[in-house]
Chimera marker file (.cmm) of the C-alpha trace (Angstrom):
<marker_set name="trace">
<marker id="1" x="0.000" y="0.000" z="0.000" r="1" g="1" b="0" radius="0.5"/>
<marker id="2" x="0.836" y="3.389" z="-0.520" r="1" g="1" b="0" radius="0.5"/>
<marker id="3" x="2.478" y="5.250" z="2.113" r="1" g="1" b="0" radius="0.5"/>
<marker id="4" x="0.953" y="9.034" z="2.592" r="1" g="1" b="0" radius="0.5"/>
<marker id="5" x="2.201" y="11.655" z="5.323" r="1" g="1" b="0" radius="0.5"/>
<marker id="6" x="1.016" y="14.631" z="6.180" r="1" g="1" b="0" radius="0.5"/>
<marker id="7" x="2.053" y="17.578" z="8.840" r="1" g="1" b="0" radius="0.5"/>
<marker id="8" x="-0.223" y="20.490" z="10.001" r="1" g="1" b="0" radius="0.5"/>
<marker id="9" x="1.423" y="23.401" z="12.514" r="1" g="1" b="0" radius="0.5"/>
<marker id="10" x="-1.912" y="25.399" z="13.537" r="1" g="1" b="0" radius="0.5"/>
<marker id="11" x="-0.607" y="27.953" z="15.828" r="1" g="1" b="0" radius="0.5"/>
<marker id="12" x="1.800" y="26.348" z="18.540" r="1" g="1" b="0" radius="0.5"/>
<marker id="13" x="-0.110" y="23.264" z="18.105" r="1" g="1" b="0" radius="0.5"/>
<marker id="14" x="1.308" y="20.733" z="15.035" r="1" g="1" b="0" radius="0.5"/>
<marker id="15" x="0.930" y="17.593" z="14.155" r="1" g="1" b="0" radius="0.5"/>
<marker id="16" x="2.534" y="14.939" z="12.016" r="1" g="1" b="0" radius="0.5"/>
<marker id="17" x="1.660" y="11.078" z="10.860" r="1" g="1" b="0" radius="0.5"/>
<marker id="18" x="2.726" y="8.431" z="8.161" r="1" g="1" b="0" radius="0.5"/>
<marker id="19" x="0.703" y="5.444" z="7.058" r="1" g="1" b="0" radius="0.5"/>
<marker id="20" x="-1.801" y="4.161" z="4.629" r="1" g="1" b="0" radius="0.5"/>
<marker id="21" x="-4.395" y="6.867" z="2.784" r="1" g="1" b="0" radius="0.5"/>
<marker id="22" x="-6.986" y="5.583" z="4.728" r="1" g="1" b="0" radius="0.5"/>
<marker id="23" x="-5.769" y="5.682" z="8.114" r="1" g="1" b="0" radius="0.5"/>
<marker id="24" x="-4.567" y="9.133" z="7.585" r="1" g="1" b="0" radius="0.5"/>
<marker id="25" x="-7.459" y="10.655" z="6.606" r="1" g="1" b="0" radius="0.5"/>
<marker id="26" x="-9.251" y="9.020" z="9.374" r="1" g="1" b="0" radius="0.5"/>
<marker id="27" x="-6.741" y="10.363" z="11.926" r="1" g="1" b="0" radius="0.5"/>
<marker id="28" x="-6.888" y="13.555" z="9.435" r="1" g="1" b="0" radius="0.5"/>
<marker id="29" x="-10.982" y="13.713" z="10.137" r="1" g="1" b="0" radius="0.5"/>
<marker id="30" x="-10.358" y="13.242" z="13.605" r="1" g="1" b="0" radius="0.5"/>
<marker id="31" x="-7.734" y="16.015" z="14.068" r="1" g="1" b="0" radius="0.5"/>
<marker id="32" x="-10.065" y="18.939" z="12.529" r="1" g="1" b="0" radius="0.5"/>
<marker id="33" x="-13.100" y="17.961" z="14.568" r="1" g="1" b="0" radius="0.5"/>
<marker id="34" x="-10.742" y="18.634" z="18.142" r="1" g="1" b="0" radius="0.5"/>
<marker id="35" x="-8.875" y="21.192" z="16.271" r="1" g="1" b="0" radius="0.5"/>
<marker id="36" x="-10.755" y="24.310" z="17.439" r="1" g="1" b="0" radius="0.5"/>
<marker id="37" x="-10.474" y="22.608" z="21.440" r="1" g="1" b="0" radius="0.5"/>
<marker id="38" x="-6.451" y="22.357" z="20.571" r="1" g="1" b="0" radius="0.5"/>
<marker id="39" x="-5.897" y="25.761" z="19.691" r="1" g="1" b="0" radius="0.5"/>
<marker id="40" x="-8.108" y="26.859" z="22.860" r="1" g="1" b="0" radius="0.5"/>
<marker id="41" x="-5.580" y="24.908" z="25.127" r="1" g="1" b="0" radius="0.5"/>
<marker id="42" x="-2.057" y="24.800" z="23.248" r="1" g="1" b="0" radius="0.5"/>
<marker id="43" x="0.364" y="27.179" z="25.416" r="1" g="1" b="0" radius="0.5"/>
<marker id="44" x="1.194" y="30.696" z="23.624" r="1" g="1" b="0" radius="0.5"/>
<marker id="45" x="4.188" y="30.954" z="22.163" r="1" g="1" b="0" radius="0.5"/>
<marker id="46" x="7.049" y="32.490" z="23.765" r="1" g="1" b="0" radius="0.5"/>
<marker id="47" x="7.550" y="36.317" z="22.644" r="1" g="1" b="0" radius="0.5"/>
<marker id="48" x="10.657" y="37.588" z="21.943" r="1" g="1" b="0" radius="0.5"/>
<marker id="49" x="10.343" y="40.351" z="24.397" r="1" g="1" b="0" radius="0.5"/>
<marker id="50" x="8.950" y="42.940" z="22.016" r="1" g="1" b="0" radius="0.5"/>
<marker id="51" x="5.370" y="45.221" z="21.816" r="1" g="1" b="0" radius="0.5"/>
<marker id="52" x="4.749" y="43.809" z="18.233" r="1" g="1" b="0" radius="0.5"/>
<marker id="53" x="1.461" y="42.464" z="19.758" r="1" g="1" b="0" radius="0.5"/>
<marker id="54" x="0.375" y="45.855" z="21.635" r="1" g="1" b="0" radius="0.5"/>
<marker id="55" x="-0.894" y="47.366" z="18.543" r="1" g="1" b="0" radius="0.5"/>
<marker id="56" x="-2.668" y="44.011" z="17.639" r="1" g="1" b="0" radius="0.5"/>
<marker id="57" x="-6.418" y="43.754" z="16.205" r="1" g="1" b="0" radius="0.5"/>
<marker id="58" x="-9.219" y="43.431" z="18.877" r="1" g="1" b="0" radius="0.5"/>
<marker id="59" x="-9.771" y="40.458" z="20.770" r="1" g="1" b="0" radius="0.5"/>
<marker id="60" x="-6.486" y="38.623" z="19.755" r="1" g="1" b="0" radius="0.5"/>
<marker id="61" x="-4.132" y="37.848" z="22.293" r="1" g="1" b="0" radius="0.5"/>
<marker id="62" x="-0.335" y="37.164" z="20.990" r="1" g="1" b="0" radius="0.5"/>
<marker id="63" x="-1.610" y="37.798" z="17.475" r="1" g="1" b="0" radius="0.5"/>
<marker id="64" x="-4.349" y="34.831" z="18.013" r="1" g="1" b="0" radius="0.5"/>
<marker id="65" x="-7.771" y="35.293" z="18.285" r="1" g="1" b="0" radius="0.5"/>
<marker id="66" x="-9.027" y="33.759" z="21.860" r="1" g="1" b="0" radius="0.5"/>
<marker id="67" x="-12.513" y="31.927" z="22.003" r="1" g="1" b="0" radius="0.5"/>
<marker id="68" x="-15.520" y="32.832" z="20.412" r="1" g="1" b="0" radius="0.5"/>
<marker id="69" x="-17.455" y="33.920" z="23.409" r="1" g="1" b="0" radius="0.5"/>
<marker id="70" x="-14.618" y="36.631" z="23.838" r="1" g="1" b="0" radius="0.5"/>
<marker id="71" x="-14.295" y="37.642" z="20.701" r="1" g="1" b="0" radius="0.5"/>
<marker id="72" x="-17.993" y="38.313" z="20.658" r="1" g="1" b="0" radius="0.5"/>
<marker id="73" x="-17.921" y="39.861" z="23.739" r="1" g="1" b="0" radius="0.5"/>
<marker id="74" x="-14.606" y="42.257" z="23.077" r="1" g="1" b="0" radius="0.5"/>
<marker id="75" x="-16.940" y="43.350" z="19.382" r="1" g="1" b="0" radius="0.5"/>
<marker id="76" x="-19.603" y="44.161" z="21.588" r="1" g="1" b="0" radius="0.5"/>
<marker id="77" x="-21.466" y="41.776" z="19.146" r="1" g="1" b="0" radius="0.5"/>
<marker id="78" x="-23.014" y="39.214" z="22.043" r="1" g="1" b="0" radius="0.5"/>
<marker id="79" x="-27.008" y="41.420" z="21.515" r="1" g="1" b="0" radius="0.5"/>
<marker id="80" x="-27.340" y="42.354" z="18.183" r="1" g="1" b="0" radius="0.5"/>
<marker id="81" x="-28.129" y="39.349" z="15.817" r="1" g="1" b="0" radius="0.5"/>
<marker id="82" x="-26.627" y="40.599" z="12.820" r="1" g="1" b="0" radius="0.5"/>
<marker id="83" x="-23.821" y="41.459" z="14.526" r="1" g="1" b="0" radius="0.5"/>
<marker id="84" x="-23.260" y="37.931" z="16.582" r="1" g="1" b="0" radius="0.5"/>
<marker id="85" x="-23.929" y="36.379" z="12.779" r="1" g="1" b="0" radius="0.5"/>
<marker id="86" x="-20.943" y="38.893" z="11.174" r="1" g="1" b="0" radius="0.5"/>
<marker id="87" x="-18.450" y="38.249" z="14.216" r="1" g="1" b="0" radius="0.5"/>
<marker id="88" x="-19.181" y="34.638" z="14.628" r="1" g="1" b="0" radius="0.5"/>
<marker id="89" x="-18.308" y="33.986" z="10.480" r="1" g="1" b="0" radius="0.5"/>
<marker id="90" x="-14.967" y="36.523" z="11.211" r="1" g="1" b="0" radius="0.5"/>
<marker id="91" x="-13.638" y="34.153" z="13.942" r="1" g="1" b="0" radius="0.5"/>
<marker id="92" x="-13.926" y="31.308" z="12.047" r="1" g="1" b="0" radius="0.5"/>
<marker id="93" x="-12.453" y="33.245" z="8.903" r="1" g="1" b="0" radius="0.5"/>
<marker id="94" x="-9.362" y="33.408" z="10.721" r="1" g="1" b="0" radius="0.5"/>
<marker id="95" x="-9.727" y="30.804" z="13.326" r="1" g="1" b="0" radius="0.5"/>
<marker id="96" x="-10.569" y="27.947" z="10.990" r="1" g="1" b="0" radius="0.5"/>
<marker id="97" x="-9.101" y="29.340" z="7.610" r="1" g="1" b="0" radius="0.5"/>
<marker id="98" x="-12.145" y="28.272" z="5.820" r="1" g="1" b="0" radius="0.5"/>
<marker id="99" x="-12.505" y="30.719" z="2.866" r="1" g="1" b="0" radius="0.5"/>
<marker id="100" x="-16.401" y="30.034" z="2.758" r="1" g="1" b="0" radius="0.5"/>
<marker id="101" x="-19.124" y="29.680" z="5.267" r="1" g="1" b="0" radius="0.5"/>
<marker id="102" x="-22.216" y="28.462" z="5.340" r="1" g="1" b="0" radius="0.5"/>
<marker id="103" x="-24.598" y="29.413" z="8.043" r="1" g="1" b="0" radius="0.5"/>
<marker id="104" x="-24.708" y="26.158" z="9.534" r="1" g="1" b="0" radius="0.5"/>
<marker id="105" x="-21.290" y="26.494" z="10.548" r="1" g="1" b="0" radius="0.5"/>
<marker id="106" x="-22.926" y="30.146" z="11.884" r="1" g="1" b="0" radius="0.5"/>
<marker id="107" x="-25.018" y="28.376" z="14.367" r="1" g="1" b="0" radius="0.5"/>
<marker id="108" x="-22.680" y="24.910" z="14.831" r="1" g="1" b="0" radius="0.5"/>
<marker id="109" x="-19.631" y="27.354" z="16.029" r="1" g="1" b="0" radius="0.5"/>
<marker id="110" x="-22.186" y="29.355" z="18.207" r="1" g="1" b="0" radius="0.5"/>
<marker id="111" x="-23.777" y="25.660" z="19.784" r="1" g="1" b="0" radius="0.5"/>
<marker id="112" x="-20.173" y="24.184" z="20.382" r="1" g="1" b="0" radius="0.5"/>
<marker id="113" x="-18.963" y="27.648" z="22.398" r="1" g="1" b="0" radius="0.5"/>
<marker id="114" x="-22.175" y="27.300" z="24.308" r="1" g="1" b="0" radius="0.5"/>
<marker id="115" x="-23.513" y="30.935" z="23.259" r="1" g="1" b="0" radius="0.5"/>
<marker id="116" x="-27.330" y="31.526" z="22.392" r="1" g="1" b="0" radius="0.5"/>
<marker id="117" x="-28.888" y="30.669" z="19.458" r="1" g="1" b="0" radius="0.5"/>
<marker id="118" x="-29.273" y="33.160" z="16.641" r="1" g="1" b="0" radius="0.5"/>
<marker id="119" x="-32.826" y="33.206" z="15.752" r="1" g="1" b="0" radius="0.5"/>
<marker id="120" x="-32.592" y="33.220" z="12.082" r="1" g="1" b="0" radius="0.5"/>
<marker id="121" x="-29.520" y="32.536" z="11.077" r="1" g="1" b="0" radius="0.5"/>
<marker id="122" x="-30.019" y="33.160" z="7.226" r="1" g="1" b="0" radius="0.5"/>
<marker id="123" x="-32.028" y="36.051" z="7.750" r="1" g="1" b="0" radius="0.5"/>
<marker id="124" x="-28.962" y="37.668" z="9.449" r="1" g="1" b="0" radius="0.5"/>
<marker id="125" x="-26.584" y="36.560" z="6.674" r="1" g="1" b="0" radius="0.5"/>
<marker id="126" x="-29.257" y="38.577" z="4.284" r="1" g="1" b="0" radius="0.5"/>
<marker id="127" x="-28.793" y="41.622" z="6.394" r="1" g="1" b="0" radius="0.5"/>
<marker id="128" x="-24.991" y="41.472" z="6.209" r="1" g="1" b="0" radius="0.5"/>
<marker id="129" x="-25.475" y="40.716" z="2.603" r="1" g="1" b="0" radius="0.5"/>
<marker id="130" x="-27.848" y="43.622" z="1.907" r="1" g="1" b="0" radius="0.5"/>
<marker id="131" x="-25.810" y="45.962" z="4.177" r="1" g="1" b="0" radius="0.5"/>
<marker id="132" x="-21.866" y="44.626" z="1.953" r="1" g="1" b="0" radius="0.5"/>
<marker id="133" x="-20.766" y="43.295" z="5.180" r="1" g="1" b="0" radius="0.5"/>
<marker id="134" x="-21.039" y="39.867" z="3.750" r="1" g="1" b="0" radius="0.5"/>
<marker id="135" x="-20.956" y="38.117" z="0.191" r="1" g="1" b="0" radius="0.5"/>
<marker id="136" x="-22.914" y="34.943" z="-0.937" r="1" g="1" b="0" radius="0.5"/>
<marker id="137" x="-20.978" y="32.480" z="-3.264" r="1" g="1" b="0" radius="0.5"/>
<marker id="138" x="-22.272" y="29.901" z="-4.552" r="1" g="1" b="0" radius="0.5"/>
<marker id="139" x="-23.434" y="27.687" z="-1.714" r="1" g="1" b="0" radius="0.5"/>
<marker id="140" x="-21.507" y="29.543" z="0.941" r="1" g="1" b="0" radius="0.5"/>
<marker id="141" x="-20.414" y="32.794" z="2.055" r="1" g="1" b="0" radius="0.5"/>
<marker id="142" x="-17.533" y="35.557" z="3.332" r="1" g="1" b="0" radius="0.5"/>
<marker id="143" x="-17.538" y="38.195" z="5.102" r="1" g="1" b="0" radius="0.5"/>
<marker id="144" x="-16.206" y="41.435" z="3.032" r="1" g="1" b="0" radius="0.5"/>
<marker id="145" x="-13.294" y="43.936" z="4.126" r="1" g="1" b="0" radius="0.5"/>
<marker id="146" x="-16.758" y="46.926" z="4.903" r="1" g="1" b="0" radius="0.5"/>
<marker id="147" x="-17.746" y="43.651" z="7.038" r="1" g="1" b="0" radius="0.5"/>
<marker id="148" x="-14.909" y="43.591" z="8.944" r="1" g="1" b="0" radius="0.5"/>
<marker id="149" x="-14.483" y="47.266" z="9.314" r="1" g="1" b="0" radius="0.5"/>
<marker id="150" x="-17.514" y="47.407" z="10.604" r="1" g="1" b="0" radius="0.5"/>
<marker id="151" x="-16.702" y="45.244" z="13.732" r="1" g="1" b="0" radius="0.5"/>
<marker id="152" x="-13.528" y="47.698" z="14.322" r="1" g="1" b="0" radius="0.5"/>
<marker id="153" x="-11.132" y="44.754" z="12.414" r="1" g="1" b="0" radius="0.5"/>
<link id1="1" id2="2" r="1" g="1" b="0" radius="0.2"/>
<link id1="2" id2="3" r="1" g="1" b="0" radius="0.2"/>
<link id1="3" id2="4" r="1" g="1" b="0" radius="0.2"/>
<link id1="4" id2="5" r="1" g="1" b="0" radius="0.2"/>
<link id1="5" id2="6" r="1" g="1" b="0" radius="0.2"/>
<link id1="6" id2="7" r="1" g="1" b="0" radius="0.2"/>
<link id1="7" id2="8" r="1" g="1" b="0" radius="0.2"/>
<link id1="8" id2="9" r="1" g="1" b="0" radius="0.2"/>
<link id1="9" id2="10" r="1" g="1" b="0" radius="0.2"/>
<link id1="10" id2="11" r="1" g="1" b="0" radius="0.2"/>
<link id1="11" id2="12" r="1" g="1" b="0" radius="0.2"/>
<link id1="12" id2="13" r="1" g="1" b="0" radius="0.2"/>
<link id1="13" id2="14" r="1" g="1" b="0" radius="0.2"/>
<link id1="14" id2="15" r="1" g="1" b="0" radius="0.2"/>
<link id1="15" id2="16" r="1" g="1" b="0" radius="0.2"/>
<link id1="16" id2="17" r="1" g="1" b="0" radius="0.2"/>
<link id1="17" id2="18" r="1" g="1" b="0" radius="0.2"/>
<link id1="18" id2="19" r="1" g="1" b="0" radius="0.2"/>
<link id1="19" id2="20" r="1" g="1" b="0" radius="0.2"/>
<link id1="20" id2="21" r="1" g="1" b="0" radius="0.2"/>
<link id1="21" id2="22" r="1" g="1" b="0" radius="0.2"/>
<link id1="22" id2="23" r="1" g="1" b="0" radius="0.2"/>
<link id1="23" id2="24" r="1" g="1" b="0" radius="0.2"/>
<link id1="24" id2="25" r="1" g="1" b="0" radius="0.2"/>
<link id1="25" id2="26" r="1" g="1" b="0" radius="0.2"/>
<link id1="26" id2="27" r="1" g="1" b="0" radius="0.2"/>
<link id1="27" id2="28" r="1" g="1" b="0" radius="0.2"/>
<link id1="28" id2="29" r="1" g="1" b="0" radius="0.2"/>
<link id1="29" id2="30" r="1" g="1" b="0" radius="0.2"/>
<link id1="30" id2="31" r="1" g="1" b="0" radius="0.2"/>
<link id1="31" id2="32" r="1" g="1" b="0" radius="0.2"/>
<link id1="32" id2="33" r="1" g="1" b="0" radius="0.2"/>
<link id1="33" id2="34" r="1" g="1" b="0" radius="0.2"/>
<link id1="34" id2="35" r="1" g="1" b="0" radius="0.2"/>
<link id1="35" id2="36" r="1" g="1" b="0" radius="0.2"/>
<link id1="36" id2="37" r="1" g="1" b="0" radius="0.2"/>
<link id1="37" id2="38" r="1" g="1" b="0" radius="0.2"/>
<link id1="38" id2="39" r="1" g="1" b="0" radius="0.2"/>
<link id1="39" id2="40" r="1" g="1" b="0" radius="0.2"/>
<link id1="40" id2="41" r="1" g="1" b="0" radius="0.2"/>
<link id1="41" id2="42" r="1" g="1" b="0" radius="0.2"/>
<link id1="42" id2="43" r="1" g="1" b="0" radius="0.2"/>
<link id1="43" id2="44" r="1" g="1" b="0" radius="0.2"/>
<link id1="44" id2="45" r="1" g="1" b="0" radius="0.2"/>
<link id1="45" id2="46" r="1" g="1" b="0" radius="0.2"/>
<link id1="46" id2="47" r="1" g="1" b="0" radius="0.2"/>
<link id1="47" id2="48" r="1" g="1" b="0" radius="0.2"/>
<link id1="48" id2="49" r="1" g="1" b="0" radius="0.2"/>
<link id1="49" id2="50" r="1" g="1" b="0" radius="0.2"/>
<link id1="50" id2="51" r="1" g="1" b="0" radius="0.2"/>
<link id1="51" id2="52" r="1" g="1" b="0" radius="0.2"/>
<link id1="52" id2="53" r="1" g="1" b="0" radius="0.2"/>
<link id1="53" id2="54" r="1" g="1" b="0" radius="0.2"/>
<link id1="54" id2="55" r="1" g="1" b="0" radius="0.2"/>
<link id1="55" id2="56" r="1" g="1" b="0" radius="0.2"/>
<link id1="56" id2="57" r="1" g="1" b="0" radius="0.2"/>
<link id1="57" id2="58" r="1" g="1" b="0" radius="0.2"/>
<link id1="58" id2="59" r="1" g="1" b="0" radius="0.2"/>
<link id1="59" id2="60" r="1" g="1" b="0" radius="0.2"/>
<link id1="60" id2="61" r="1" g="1" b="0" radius="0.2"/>
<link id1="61" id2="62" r="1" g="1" b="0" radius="0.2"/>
<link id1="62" id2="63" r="1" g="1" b="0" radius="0.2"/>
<link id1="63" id2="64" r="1" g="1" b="0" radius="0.2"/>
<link id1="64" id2="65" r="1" g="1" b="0" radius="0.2"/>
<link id1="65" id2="66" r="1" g="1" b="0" radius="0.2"/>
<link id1="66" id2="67" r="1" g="1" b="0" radius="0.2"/>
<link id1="67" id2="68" r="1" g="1" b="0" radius="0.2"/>
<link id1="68" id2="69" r="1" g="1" b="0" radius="0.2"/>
<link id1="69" id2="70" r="1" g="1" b="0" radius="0.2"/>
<link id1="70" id2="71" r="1" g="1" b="0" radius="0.2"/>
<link id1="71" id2="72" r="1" g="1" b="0" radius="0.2"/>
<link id1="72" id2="73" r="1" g="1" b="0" radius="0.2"/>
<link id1="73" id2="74" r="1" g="1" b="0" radius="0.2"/>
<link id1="74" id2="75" r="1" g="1" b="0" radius="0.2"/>
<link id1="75" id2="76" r="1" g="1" b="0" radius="0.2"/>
<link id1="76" id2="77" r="1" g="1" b="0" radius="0.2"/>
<link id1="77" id2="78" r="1" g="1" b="0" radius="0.2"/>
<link id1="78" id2="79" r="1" g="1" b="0" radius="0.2"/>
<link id1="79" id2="80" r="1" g="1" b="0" radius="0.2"/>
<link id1="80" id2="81" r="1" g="1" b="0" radius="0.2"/>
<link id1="81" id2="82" r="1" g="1" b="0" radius="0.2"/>
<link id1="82" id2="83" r="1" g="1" b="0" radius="0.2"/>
<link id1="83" id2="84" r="1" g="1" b="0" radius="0.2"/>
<link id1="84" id2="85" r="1" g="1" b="0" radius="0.2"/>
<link id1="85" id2="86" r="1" g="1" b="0" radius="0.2"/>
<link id1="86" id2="87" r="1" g="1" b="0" radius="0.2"/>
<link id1="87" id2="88" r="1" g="1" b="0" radius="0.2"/>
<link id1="88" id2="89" r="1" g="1" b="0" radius="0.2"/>
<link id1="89" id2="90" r="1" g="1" b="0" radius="0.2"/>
<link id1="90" id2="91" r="1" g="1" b="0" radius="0.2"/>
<link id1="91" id2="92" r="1" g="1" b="0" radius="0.2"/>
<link id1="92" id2="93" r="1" g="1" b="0" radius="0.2"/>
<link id1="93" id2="94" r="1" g="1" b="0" radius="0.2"/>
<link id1="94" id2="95" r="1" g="1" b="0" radius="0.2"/>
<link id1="95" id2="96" r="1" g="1" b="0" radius="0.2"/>
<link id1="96" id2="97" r="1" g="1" b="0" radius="0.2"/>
<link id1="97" id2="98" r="1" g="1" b="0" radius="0.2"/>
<link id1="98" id2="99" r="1" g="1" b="0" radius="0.2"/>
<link id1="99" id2="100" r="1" g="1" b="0" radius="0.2"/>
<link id1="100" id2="101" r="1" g="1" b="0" radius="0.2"/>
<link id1="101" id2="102" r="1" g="1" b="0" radius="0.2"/>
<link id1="102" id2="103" r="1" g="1" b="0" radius="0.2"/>
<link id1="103" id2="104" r="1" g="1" b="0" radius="0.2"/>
<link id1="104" id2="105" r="1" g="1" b="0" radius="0.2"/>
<link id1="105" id2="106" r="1" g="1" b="0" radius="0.2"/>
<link id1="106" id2="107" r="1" g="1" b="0" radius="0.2"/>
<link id1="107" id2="108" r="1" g="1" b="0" radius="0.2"/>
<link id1="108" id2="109" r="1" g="1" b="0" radius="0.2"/>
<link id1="109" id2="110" r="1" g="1" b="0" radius="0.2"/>
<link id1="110" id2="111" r="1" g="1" b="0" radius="0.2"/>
<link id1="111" id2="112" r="1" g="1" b="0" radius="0.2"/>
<link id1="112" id2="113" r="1" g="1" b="0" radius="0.2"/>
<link id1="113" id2="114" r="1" g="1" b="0" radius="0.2"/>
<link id1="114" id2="115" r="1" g="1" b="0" radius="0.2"/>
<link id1="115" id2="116" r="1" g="1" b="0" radius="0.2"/>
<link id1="116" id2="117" r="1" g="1" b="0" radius="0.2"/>
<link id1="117" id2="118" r="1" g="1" b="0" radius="0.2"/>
<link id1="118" id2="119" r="1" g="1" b="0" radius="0.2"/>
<link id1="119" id2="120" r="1" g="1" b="0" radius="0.2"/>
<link id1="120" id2="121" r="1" g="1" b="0" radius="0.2"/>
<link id1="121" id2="122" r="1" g="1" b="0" radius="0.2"/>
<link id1="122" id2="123" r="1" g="1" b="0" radius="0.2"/>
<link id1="123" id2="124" r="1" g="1" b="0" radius="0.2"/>
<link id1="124" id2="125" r="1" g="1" b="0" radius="0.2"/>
<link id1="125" id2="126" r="1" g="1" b="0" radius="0.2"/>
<link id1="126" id2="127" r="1" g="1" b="0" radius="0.2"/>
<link id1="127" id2="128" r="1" g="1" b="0" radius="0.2"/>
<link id1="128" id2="129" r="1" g="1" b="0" radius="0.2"/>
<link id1="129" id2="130" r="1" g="1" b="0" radius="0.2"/>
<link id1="130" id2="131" r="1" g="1" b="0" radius="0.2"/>
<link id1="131" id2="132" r="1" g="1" b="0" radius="0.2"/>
<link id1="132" id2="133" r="1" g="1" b="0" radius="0.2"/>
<link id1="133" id2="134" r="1" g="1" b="0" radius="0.2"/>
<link id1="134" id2="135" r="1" g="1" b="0" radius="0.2"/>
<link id1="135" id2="136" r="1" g="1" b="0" radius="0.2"/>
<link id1="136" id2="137" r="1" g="1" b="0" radius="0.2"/>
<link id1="137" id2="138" r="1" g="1" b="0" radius="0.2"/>
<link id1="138" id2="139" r="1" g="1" b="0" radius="0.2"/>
<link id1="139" id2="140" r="1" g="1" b="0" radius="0.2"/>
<link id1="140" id2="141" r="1" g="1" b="0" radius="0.2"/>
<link id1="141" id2="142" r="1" g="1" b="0" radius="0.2"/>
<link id1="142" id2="143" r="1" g="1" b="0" radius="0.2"/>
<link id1="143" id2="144" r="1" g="1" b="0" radius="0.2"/>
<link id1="144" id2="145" r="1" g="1" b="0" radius="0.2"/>
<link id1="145" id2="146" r="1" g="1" b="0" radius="0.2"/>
<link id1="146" id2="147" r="1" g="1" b="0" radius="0.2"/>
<link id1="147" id2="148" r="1" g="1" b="0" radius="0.2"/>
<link id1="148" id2="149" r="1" g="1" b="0" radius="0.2"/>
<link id1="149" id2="150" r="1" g="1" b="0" radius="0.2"/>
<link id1="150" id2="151" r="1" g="1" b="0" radius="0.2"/>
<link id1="151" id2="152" r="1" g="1" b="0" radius="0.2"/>
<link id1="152" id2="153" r="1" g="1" b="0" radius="0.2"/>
</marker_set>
């Protein structure tokens, strides 16, 4: 069988394997479902002694974003529907790389960092959408540059 390998440095968190295809991306699937819980608890890297991070965006700490319920909370987004919608698809923007959304990963991200519910989910992404703060694509979605000026990014 065909040996694969495969290495993955999220952060101060990596990970590397060798083995068949098929083990790997089992182990592979395995890794991005914990992924988000990894980050959370992987120790910050050591700074170099520097203020590089003083000037850094709102809500990251040593040029990482913390947990969703902060980064709601330090948007001031935790009220305002829209707004919880627009932060929560920002996080995982940068938190999860994905470069589209859908708004089921909207209210999954929101369920698994124990935060309340949005009440329409889609409707918000409309709002966003009607407002430029947010682009549909094909089946999915990203949140534009006005977007994430508008959350103070």
């Amino acid at each position: 069988m065909a040996e694969a390998k495969i290495e993955i440095k999220v952060g101060t968190f990596s990970f590397a394997a060798e083995g068949t295809e098929k083990w790997l991306s089992g182990e592979l699937d395995k890794l991005l479902a914990k992924l988000p819980e990894l980050v959370e608890i992987a120790p910050p890297p050591e700074s170099g002694g520097d203020d590089a991070g003083a000037a850094g965006a709102k809500g990251k700490k040593n040029g990482k974003l913390g947990s969703l319920a902060n980064f709601l909370r330090d948007n001031n987004a935790t009220d305002n529907q829209i707004k919880k919608f627009l932060a929560t698809a920002v996080w995982l923007h940068d938190t999860m790389g994905k470069d589209r959304l859908k708004t089921g990963d909207v209210k999954k991200a929101l369920q698994q960092a124990n935060q309340p519910k949005l009440s329409n989910a889609s409707a918000a992404l409309n709002q966003n959408v009607g407002k430029g703060h947010a682009e549909k694509d094909g089946g999915g979605f990203f949140v534009t540059d006005p977007g994430r000026t508008s959350l103070g990014l």
